[in-house]
N, C-alpha and C positions, 0 to 999 in steps of 0.2 A: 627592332623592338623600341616603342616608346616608353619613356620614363616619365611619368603624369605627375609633378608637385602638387599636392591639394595643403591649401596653408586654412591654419586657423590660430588665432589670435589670441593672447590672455589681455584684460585693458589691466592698467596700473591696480585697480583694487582689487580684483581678484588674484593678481600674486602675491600683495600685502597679505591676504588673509589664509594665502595656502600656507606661504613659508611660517604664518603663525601657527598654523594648525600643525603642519609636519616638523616645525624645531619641537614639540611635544612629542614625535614619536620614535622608533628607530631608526637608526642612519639608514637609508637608501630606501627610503618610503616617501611615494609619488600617488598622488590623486589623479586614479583613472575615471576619464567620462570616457562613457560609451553610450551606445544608442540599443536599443532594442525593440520588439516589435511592444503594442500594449502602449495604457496610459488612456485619455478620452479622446485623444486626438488622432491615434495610429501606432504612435511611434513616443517612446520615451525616453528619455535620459537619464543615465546613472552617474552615478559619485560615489566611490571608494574610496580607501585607501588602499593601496598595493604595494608590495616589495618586491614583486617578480616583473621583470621586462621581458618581453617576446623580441626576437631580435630585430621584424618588424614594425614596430612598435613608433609612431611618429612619437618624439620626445620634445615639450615645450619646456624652456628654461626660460625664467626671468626673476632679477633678484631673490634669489633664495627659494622661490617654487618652481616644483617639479611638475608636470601634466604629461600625461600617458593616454593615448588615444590608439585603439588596438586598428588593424585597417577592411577592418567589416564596419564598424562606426564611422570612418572617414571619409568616403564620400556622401552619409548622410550630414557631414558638419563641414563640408568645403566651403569656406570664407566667410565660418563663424568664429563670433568672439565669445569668449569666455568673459563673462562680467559677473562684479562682485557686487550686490544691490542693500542698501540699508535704509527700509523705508519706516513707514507707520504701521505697514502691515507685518514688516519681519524684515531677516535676512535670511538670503539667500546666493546660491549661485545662476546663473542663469545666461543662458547660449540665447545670442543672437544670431538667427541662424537667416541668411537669404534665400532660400528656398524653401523654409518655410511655409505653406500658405492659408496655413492655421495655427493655431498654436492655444492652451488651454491657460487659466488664469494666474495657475503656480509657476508655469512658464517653464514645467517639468517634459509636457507633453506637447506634441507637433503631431504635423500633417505636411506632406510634399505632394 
């Protein structure tokens, strides 16, 4: 049996802005993205807070944030980054995703 590593990335601002967001909540609460079907493109992306980990659960640490990616989501996000964006238009979080081959303006919704 093969063991298939699918990696995905947080860049530096988006762990600044989870570890702000989760030192506001209880200990051992992690922000899960996942993927689901829906959204104008196919496929969307969510953002929780969660306290429950599944034991396969890929778990992303960095400086102080937690990230939880359940593994029905994880190969629709293999060798995406989790970024943290502070524009004119807002913030938000937002997956750069390479398989992508569309994706909608909030940057919430994709297409493979």
């Amino acid at each position: 049996m093969t063991t298939e590593t699918l990696d995905v990335t947080l860049s530096d601002r988006a762990a600044k802005r989870i570890a702000r967001i989760l030192s506001k909540e209880p200990s051992g609460t992690a922000l899960r993205v996942s993927v689901s079907g829906g959204g104008c493109s196919g496929f969307q992306y969510g953002f929780d807070l969660d306290t429950t980990r599944a034991e396969d659960d890929l778990v992303i640490e960095k400086n102080g944030a937690t990230v939880l990616i359940d593994q029905i989501s994880l190969p629709y996000m293999d060798g995406s980054e989790i970024d943290f964006v502070d524009d004119l238009i807002g913030q938000s979080f937002q997956i750069r995703n390479p398989h992508a081959t569309a994706s909608c303006g909030c940057g919430t919704s994709f297409a493979i």
